[in-house]
N, C-alpha and C positions, 0 to 999 in steps of 0.2 A: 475827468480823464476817461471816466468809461463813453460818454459821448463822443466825443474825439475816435477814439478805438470803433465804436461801431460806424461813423460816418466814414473810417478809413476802409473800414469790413465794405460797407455799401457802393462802394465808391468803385471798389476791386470788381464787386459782382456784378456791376454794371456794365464794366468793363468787359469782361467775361463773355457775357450774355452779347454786348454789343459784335463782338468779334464772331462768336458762332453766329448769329445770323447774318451776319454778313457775308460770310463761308456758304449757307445754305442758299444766298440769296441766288450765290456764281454759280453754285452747282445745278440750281433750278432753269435761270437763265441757259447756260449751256445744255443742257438738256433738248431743252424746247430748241434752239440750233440745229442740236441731232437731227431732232423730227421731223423740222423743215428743211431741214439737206436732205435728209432721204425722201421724204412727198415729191421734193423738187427733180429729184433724179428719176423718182418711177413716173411722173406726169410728163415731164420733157420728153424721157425715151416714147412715150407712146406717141406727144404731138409730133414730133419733126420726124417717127415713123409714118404718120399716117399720112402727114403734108406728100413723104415722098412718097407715100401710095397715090396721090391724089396726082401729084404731077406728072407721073410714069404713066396713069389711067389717061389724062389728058391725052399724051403724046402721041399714047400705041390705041386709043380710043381702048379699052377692055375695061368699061367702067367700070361695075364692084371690086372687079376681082386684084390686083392687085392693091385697093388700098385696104383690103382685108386680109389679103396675106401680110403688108405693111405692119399694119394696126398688129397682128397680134406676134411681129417679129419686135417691136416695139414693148410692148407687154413683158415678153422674154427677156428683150433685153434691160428694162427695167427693172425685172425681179433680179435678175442676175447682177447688176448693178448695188442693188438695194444690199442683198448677199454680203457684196462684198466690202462694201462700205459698214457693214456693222459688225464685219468678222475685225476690219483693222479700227474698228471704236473698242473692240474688246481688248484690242491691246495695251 
């Protein structure tokens, strides 16, 4: 009898244990999502800023200087971005 009782004991704690790490597995996994949604927003804002620095440079010929205001309206707007995407993960 007491064998029976502990294989039932072990059986439960396996169970247990299985289930928390599988909880931590989602929560790991989501995590790293976060991170790569936000990398992704603050990298985007600054390329398709700078493209359009580089295009409007083309146009009006003013080479550096607009794809450096671009670039770092890009920057801004990716910090801002960045902001605001972890203010509504906090919720």
């Amino acid at each position: 009898m007491p064998k029976d009782q502990f294989k039932n004991r072990l059986e439960i704690a396996k169970n247990k244990l299985t289930k928390r790490n599988l909880y931590n597995e989602t929560e790991n996994a989501s995590s790293i999502g976060a991170a790569f949604k936000l990398s992704t927003e603050l990298v985007s804002a600054v390329v398709v800023g700078t493209i359009i620095g580089f295009i409007l440079d083309k146009t009006f010929g003013t080479k550096p200087w607009l794809i450096l205001i671009f670039f770092f309206l890009g920057v801004v707007t990716g910090i801002m971005n960045v902001i605001r995407s972890a203010k509504n993960m906090q919720r």
